[in-house]
Phi, psi and omega in degrees: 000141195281177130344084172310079189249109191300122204226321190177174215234145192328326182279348135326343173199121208263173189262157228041049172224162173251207184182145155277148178223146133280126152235143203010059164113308175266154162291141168215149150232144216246130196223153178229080145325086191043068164085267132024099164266147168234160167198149205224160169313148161309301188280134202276172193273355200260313191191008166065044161268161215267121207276283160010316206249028203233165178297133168281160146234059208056265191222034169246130187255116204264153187276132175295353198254328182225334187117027171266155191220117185264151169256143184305283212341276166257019195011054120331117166286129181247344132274104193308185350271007148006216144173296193280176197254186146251139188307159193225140154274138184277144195237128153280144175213132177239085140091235182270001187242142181265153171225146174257140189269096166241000000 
């Protein structure tokens, strides 16, 4: 198990929007599905638009800059123009705080 780190608090992010996190260092973007947090790096793979900032679809975040399409979960490229996947973080909830495992 990874590093625990308290990134925000439930009430922070309603559901189906996403937030930026710094956490050591990295970009994370933070997604709140129906209740369900996930999170995957920010930066998209194709050309590093800020994922944080891109439209749901359930439980898919489309990039705001060219239209590559991720899954939250695992961050699987589900669209070009993409190629790589993005890293994905395990999300913790204690009660109202979320934690990212890195």
């Amino acid at each position: 198990m990874g590093n625990l780190i308290e990134v925000a608090k439930t009430d922070d992010l309603d559901p189906g929007q996403g937030m930026l996190l710094e956490v050591e260092g990295k970009e994370i973007a933070l997604f709140n599905c129906d209740g369900t947090y996930y999170a995957i790096d920010n930066e998209c793979t194709h050309v590093g638009g800020p994922l944080c900032e891109g439209e749901m679809e359930g439980d898919v975040v489309i990039c705001p800059w060219h239209g590559a399409e991720y899954n939250i979960k695992t961050g699987e490229v589900l669209c070009a123009p993409a190629e790589k996947p993005a890293k994905s973080y395990k999300v913790h909830v204690e009660g109202n705080r979320i934690k990212i495992e890195v």
